[in-house]
mmJSON file of the N, C-alpha and C atoms, coordinates in Angstrom:
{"data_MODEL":{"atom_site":{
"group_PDB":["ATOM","ATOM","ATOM","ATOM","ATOM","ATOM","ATOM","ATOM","ATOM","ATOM","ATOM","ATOM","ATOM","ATOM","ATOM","ATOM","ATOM","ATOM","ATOM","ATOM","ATOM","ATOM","ATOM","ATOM","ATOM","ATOM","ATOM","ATOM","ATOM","ATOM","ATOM","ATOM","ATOM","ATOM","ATOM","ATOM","ATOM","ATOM","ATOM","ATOM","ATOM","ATOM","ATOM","ATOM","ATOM","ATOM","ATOM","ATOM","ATOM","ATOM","ATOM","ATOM","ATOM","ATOM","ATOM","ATOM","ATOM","ATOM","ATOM","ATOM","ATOM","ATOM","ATOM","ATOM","ATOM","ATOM","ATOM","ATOM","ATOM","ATOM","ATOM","ATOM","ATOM","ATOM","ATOM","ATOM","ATOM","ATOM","ATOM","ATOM","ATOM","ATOM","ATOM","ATOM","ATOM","ATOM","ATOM","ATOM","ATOM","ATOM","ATOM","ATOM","ATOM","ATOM","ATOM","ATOM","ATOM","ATOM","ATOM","ATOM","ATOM","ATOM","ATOM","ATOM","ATOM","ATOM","ATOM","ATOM","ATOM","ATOM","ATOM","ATOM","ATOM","ATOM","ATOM","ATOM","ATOM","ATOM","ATOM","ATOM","ATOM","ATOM","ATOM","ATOM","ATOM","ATOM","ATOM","ATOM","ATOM","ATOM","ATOM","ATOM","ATOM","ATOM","ATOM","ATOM","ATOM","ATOM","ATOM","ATOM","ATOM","ATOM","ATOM","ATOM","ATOM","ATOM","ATOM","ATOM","ATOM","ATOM","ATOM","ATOM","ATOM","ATOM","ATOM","ATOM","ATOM","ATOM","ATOM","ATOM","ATOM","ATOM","ATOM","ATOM","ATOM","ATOM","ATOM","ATOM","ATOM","ATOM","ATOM","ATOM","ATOM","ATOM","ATOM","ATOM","ATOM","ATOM","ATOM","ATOM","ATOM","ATOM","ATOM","ATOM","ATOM","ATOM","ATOM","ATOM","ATOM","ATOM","ATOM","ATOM","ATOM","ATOM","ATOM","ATOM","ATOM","ATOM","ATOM","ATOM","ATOM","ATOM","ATOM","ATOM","ATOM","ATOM","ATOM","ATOM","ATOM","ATOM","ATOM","ATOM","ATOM","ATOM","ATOM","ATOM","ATOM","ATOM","ATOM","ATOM","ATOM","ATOM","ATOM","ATOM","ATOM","ATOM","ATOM","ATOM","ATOM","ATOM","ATOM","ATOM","ATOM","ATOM","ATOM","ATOM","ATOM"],
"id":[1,2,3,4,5,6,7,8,9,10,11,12,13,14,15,16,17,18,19,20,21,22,23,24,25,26,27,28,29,30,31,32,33,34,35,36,37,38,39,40,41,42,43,44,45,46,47,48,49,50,51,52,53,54,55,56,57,58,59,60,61,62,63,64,65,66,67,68,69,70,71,72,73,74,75,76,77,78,79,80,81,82,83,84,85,86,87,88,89,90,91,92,93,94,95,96,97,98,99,100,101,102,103,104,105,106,107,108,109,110,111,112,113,114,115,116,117,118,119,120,121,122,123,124,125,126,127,128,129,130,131,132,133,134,135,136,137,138,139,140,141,142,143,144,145,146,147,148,149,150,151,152,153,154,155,156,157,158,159,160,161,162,163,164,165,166,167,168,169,170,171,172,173,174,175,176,177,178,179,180,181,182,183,184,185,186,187,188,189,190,191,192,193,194,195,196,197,198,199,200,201,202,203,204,205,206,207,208,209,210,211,212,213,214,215,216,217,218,219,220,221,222,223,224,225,226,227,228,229,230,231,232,233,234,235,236,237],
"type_symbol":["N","C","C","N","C","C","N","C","C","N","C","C","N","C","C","N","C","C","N","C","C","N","C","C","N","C","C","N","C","C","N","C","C","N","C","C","N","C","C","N","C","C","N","C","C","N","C","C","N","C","C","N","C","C","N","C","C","N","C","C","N","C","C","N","C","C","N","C","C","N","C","C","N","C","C","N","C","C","N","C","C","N","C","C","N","C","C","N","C","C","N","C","C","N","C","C","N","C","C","N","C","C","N","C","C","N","C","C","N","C","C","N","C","C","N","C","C","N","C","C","N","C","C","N","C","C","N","C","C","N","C","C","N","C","C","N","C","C","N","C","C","N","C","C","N","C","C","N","C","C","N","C","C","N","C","C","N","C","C","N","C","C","N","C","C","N","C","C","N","C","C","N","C","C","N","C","C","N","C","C","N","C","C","N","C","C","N","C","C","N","C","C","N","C","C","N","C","C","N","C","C","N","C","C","N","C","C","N","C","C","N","C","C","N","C","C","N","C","C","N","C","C","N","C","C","N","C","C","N","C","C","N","C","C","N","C","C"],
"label_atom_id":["N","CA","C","N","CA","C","N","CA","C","N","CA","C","N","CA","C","N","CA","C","N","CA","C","N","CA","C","N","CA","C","N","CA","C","N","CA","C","N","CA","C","N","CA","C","N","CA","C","N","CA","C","N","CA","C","N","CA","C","N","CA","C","N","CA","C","N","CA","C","N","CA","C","N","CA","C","N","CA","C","N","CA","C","N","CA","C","N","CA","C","N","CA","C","N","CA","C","N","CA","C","N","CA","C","N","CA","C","N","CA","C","N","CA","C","N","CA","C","N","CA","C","N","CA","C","N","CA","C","N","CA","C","N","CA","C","N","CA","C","N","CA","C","N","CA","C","N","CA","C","N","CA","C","N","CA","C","N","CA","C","N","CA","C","N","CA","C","N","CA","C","N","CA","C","N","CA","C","N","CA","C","N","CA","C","N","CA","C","N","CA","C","N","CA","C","N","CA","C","N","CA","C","N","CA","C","N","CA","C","N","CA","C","N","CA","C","N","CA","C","N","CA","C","N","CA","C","N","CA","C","N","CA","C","N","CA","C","N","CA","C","N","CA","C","N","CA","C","N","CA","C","N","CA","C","N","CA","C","N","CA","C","N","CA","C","N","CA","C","N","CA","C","N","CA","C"],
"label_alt_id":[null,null,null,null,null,null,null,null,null,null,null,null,null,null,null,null,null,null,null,null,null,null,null,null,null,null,null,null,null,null,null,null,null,null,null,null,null,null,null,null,null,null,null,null,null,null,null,null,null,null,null,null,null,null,null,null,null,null,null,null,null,null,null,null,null,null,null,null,null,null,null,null,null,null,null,null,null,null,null,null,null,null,null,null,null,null,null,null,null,null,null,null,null,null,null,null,null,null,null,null,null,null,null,null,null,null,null,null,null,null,null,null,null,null,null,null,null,null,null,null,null,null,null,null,null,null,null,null,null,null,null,null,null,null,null,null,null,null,null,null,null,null,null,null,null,null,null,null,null,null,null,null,null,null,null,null,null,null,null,null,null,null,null,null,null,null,null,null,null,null,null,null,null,null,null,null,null,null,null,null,null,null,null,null,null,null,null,null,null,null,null,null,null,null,null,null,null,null,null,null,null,null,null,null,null,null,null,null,null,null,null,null,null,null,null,null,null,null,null,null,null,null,null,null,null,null,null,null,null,null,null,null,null,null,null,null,null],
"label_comp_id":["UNK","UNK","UNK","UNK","UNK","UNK","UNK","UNK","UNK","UNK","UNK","UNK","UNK","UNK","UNK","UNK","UNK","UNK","UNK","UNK","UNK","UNK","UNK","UNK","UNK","UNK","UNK","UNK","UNK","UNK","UNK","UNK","UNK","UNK","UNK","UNK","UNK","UNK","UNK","UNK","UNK","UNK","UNK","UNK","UNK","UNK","UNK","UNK","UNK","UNK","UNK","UNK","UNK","UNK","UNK","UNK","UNK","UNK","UNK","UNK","UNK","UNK","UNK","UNK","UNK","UNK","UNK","UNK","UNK","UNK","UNK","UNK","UNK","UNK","UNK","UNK","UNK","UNK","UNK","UNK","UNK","UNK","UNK","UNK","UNK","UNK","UNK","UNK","UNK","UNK","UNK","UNK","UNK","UNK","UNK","UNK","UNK","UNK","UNK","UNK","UNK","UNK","UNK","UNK","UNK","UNK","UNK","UNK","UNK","UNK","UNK","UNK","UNK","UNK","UNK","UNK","UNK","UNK","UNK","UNK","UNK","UNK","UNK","UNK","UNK","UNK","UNK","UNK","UNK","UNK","UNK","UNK","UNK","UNK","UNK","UNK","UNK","UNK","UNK","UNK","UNK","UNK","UNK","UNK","UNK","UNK","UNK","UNK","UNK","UNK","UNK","UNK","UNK","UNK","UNK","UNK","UNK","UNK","UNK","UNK","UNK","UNK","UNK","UNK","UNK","UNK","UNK","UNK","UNK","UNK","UNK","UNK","UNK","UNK","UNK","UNK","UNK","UNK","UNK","UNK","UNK","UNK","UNK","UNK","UNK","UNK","UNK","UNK","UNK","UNK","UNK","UNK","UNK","UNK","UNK","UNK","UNK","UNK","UNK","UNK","UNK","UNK","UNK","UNK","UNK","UNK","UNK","UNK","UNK","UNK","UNK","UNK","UNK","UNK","UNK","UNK","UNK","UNK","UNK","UNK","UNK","UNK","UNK","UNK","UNK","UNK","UNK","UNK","UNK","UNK","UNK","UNK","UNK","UNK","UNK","UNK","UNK"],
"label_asym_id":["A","A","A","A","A","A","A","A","A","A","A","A","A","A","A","A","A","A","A","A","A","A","A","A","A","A","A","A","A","A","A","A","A","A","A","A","A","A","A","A","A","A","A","A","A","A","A","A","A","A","A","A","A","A","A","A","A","A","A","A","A","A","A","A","A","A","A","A","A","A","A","A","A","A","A","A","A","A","A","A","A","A","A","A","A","A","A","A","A","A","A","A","A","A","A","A","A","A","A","A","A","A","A","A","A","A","A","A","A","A","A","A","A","A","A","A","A","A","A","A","A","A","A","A","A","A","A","A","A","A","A","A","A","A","A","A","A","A","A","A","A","A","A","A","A","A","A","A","A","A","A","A","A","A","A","A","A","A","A","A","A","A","A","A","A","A","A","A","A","A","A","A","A","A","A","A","A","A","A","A","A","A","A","A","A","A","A","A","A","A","A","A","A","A","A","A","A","A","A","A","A","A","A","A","A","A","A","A","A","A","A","A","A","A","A","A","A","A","A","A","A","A","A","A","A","A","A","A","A","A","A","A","A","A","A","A","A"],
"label_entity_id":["1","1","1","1","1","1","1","1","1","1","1","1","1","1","1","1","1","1","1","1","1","1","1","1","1","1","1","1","1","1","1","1","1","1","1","1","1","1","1","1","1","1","1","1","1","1","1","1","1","1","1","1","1","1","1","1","1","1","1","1","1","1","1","1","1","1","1","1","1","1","1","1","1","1","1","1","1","1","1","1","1","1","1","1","1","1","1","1","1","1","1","1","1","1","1","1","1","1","1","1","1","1","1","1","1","1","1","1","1","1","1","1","1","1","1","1","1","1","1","1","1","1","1","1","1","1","1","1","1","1","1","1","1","1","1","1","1","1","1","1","1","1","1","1","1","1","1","1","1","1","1","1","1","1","1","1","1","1","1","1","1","1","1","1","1","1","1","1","1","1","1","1","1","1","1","1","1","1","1","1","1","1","1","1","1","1","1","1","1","1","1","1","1","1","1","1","1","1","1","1","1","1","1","1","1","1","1","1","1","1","1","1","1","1","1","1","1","1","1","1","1","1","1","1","1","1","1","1","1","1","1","1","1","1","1","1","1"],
"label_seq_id":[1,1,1,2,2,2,3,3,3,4,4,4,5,5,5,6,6,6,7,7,7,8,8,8,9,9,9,10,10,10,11,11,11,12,12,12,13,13,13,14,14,14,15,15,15,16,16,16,17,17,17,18,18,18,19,19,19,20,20,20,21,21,21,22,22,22,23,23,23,24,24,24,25,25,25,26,26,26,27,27,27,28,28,28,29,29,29,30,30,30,31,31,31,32,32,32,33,33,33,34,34,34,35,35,35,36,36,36,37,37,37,38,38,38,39,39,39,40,40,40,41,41,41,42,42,42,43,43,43,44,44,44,45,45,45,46,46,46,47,47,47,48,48,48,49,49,49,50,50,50,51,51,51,52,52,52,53,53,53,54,54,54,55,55,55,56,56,56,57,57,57,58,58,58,59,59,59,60,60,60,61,61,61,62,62,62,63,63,63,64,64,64,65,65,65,66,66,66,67,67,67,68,68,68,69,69,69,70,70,70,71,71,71,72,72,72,73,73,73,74,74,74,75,75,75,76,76,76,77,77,77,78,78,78,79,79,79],
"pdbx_PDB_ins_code":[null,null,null,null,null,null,null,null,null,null,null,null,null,null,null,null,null,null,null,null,null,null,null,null,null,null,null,null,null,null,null,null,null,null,null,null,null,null,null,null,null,null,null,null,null,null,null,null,null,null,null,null,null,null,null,null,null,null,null,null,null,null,null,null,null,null,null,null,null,null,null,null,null,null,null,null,null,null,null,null,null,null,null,null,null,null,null,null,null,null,null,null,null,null,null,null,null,null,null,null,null,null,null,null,null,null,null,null,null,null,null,null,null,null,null,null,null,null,null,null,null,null,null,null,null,null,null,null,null,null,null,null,null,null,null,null,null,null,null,null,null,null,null,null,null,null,null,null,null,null,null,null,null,null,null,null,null,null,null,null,null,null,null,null,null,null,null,null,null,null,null,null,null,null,null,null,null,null,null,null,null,null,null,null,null,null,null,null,null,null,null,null,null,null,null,null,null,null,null,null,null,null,null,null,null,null,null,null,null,null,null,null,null,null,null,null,null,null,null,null,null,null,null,null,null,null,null,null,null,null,null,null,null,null,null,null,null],
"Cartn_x":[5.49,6.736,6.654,6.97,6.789,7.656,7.212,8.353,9.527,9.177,9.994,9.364,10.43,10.544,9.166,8.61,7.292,6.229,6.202,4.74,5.277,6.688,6.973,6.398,6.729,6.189,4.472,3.624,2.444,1.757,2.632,2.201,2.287,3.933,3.683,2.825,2.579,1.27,0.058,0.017,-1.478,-1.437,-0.555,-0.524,-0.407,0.465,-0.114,-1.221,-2.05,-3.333,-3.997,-4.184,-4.737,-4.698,-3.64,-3.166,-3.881,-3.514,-4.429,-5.745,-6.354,-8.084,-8.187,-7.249,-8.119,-7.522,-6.697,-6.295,-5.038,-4.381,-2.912,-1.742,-1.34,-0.785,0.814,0.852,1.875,2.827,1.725,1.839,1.919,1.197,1.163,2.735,3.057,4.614,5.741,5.561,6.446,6.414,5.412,5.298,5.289,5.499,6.21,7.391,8.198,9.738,9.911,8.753,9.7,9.341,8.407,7.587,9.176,9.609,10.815,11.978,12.037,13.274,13.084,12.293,12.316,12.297,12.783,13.358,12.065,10.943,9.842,10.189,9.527,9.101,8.727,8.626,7.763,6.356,5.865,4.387,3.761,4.852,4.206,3.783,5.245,4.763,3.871,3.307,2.566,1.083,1.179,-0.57,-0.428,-0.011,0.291,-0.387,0.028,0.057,-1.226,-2.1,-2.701,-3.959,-3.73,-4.693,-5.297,-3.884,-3.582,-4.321,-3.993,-4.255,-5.812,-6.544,-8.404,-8.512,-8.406,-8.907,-8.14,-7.581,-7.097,-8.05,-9.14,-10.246,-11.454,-11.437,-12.561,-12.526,-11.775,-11.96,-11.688,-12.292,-12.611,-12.223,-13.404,-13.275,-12.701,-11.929,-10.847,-9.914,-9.037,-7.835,-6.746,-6.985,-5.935,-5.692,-6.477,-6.074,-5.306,-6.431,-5.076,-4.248,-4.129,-2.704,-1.412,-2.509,-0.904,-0.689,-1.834,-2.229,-1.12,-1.246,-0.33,0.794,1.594,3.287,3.373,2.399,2.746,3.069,2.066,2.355,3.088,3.967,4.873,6.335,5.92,7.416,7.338,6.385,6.421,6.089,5.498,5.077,6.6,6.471,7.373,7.578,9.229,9.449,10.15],
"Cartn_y":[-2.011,-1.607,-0.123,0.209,1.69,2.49,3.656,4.837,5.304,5.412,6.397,5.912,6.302,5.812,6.122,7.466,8.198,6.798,6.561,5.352,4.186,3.782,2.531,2.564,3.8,3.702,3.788,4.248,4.426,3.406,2.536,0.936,-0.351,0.223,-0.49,-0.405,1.123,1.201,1.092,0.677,0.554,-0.71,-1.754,-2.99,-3.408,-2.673,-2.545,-2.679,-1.178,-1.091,-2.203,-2.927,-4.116,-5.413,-5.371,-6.418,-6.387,-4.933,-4.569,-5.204,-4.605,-4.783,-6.337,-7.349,-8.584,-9.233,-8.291,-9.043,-9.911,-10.013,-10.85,-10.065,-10.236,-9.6,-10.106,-11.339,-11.597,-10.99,-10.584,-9.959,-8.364,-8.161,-6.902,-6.592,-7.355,-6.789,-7.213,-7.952,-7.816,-6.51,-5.955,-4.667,-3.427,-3.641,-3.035,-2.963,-3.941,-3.651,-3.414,-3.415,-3.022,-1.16,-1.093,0.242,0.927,0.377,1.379,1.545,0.634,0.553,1.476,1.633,3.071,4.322,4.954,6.979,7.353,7.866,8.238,9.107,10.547,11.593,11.948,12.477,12.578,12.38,13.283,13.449,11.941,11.631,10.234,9.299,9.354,7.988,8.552,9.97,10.387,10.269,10.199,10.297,8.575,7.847,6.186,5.709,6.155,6.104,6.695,7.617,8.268,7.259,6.917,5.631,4.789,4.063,3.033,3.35,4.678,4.616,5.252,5.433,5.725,4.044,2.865,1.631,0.944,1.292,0.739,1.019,2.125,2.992,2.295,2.38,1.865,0.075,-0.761,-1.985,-2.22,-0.956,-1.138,-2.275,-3.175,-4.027,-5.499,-5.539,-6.373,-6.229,-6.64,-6.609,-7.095,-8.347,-8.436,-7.458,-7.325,-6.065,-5.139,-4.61,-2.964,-3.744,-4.603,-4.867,-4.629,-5.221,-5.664,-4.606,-3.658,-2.264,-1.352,-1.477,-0.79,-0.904,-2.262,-2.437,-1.728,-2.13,-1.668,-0.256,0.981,2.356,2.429,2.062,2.305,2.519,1.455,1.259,2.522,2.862,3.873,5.016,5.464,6.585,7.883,8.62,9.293,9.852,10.16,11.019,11.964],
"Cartn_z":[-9.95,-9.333,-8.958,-7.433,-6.845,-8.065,-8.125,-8.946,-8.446,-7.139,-5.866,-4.505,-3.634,-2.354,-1.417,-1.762,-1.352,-1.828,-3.116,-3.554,-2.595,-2.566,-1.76,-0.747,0.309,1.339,1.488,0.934,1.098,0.245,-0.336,-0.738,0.54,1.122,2.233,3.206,3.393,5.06,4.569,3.308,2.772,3.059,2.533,3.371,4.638,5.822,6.86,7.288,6.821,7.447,6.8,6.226,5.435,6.197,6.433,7.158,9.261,9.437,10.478,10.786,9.586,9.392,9.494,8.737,8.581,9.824,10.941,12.171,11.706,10.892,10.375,10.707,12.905,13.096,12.575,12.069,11.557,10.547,9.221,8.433,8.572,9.646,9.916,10.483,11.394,11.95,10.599,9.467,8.894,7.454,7.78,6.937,7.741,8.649,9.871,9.584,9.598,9.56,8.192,7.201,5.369,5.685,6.307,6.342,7.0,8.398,8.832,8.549,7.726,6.524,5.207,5.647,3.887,4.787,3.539,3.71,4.086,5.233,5.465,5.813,5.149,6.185,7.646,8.268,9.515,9.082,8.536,8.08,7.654,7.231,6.708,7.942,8.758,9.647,10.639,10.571,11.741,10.831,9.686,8.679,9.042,8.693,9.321,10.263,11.729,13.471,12.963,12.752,13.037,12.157,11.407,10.661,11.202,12.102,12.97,14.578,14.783,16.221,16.283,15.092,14.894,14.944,13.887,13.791,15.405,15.857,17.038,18.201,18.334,18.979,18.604,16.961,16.52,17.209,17.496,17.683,19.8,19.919,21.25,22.424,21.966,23.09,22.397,21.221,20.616,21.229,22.522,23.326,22.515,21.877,21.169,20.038,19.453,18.257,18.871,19.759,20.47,20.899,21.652,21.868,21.252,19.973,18.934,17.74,17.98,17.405,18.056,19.637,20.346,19.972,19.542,19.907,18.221,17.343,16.281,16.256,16.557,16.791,18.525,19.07,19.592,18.787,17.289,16.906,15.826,15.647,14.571,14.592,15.698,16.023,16.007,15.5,15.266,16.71,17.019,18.204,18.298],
"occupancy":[1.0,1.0,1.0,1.0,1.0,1.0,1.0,1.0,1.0,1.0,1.0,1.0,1.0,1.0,1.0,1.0,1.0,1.0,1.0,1.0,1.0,1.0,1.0,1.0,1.0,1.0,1.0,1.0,1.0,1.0,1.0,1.0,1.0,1.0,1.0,1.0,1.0,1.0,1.0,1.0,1.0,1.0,1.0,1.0,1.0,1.0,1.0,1.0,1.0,1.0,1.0,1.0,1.0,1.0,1.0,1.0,1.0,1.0,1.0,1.0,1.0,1.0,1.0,1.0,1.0,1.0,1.0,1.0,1.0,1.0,1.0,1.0,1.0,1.0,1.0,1.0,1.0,1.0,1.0,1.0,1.0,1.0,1.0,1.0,1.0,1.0,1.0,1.0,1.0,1.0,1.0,1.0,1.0,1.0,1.0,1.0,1.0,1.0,1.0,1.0,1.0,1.0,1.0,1.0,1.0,1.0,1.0,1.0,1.0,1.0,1.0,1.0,1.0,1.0,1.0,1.0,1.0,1.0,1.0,1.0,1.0,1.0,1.0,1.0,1.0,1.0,1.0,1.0,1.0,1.0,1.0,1.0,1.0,1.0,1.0,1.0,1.0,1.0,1.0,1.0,1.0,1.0,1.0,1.0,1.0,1.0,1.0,1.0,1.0,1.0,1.0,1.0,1.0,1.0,1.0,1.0,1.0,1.0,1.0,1.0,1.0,1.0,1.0,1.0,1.0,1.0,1.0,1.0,1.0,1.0,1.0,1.0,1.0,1.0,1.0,1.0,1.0,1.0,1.0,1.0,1.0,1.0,1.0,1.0,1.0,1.0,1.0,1.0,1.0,1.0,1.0,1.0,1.0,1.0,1.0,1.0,1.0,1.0,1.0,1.0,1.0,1.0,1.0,1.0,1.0,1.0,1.0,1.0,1.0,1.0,1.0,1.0,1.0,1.0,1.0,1.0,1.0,1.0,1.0,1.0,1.0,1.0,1.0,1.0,1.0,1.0,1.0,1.0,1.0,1.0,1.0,1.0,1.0,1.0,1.0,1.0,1.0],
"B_iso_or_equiv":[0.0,0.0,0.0,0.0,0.0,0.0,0.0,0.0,0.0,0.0,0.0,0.0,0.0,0.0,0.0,0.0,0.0,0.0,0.0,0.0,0.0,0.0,0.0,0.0,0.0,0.0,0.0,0.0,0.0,0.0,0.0,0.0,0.0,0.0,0.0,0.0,0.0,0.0,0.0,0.0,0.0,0.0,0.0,0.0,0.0,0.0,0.0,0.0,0.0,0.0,0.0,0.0,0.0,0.0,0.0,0.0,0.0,0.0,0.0,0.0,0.0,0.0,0.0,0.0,0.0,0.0,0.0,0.0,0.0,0.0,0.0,0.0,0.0,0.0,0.0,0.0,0.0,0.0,0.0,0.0,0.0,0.0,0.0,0.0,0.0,0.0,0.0,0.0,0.0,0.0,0.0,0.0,0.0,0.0,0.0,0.0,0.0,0.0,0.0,0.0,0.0,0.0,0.0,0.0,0.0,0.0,0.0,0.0,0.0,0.0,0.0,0.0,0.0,0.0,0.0,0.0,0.0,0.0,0.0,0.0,0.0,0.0,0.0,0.0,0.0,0.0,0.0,0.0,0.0,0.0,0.0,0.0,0.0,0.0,0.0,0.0,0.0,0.0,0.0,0.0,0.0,0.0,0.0,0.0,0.0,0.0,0.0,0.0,0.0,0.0,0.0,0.0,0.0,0.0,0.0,0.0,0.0,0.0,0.0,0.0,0.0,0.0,0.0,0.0,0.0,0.0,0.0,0.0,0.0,0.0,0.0,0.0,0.0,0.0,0.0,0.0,0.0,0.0,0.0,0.0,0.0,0.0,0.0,0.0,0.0,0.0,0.0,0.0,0.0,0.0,0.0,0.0,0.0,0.0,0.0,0.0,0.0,0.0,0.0,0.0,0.0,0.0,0.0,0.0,0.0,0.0,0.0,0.0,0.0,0.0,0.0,0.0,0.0,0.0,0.0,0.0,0.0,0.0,0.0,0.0,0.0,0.0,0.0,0.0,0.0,0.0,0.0,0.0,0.0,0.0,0.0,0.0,0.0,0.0,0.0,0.0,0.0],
"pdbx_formal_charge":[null,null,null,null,null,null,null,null,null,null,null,null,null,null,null,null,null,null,null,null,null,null,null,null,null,null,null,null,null,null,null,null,null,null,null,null,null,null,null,null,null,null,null,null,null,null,null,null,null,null,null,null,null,null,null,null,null,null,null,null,null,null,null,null,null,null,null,null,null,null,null,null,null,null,null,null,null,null,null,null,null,null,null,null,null,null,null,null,null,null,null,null,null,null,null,null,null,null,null,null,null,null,null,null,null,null,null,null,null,null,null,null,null,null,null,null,null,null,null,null,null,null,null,null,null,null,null,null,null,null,null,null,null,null,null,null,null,null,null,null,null,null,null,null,null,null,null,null,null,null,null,null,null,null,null,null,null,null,null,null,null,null,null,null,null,null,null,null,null,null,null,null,null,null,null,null,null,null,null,null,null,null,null,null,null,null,null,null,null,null,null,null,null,null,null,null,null,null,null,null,null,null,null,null,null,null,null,null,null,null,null,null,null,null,null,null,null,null,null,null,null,null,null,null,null,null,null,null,null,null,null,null,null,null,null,null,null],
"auth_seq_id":[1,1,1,2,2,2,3,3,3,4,4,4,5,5,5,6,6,6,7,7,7,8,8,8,9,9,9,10,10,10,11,11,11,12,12,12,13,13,13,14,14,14,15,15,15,16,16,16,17,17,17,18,18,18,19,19,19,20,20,20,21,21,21,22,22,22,23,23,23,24,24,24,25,25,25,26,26,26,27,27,27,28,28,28,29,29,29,30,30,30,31,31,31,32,32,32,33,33,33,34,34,34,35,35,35,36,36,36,37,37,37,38,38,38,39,39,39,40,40,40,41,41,41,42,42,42,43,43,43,44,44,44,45,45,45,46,46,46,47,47,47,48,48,48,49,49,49,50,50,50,51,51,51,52,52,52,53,53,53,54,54,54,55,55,55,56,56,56,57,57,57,58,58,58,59,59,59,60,60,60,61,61,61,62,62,62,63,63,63,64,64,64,65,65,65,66,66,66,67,67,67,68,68,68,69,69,69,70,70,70,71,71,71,72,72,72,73,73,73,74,74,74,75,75,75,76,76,76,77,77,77,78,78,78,79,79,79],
"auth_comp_id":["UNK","UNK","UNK","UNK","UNK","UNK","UNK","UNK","UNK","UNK","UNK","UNK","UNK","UNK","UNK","UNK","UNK","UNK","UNK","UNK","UNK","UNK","UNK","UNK","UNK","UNK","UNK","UNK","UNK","UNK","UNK","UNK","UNK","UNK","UNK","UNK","UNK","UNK","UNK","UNK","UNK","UNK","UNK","UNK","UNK","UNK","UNK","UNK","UNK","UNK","UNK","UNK","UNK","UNK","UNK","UNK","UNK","UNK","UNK","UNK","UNK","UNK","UNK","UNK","UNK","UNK","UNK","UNK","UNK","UNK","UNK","UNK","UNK","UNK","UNK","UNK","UNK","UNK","UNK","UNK","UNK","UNK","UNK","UNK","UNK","UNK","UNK","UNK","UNK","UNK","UNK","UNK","UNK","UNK","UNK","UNK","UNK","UNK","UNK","UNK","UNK","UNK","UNK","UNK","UNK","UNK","UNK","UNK","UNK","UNK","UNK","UNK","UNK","UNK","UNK","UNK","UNK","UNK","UNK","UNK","UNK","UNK","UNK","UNK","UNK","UNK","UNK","UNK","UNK","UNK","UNK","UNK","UNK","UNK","UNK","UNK","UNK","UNK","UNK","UNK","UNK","UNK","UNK","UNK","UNK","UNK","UNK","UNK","UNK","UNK","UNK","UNK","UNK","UNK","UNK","UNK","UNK","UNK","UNK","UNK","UNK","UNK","UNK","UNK","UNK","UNK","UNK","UNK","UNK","UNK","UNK","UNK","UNK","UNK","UNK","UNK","UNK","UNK","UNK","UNK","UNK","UNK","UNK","UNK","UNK","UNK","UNK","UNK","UNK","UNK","UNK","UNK","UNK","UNK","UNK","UNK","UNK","UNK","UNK","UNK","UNK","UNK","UNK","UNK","UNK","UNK","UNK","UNK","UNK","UNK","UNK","UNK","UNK","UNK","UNK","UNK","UNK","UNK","UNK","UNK","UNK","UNK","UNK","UNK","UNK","UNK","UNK","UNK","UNK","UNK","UNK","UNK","UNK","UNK","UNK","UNK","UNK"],
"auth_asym_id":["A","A","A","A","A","A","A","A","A","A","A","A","A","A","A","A","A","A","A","A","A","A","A","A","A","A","A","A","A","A","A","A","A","A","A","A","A","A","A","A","A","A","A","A","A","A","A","A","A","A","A","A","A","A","A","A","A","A","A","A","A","A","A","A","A","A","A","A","A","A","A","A","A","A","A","A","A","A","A","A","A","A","A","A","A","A","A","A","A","A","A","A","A","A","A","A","A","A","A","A","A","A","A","A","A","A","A","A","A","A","A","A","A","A","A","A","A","A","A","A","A","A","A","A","A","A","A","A","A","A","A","A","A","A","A","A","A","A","A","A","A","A","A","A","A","A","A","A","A","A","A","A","A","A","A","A","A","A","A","A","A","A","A","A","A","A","A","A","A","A","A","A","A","A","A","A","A","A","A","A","A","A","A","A","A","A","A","A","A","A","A","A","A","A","A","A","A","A","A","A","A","A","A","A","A","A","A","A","A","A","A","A","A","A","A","A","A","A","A","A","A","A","A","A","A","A","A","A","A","A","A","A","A","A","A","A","A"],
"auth_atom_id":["N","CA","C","N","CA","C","N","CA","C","N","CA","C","N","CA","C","N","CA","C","N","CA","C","N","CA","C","N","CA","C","N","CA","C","N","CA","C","N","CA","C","N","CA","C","N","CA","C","N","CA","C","N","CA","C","N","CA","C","N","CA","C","N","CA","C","N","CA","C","N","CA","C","N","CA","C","N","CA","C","N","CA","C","N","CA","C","N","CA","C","N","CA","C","N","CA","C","N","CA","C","N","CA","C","N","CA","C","N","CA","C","N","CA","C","N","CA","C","N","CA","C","N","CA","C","N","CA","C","N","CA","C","N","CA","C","N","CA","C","N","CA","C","N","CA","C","N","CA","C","N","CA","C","N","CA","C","N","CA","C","N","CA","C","N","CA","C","N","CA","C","N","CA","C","N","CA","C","N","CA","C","N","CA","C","N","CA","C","N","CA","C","N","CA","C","N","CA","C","N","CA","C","N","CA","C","N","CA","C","N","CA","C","N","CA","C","N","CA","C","N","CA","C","N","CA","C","N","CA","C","N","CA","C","N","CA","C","N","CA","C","N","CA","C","N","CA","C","N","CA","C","N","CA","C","N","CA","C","N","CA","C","N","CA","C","N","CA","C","N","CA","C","N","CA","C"],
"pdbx_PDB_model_num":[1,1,1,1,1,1,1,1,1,1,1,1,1,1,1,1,1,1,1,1,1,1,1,1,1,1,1,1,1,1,1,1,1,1,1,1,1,1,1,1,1,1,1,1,1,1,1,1,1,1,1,1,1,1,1,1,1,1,1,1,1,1,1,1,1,1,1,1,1,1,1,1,1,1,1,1,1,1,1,1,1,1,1,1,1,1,1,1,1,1,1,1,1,1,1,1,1,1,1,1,1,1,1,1,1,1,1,1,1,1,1,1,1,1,1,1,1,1,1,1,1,1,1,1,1,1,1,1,1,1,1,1,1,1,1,1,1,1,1,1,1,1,1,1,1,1,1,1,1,1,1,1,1,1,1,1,1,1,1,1,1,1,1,1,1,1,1,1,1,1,1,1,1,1,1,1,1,1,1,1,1,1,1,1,1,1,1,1,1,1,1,1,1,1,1,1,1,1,1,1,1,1,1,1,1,1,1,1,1,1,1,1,1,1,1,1,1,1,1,1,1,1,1,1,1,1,1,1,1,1,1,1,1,1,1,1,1]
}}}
């Protein structure tokens, strides 16, 4: 069980990015919406996006990944 809202969140984008990697964009968009539902810093959701948008580079010529890499850091990318 997280301590504080800070471990929650960096439990959730650890699952994110997890979910990323094994391509379970299903799972991936629903730790998406627990991820933007918690108290995040800026710093946080930009160390996040910034996780997201290197393995989104790294999987090049995977269209579907960036694709769905993309809508993911559209929704979270801090503005």
């Amino acid at each position: 069980m997280p301590k504080n809202d800070e471990e929650m969140y960096w439990q959730t984008a650890t699952k994110l990015e997890l979910a990323t990697t094994n391509r379970d964009w299903k799972a991936a968009t629903q730790y998406q919406s627990d991820l933007l539902g918690l108290n995040a810093k800026k710093w946080m959701l930009e160390t996040t996006a910034a996780n997201l948008g290197r393995r989104r580079k790294a999987l090049g010529r995977d269209g579907t990944a960036k694709k769905e890499l993309g809508k993911i850091l559209d929704n979270i990318t801090p503005r």
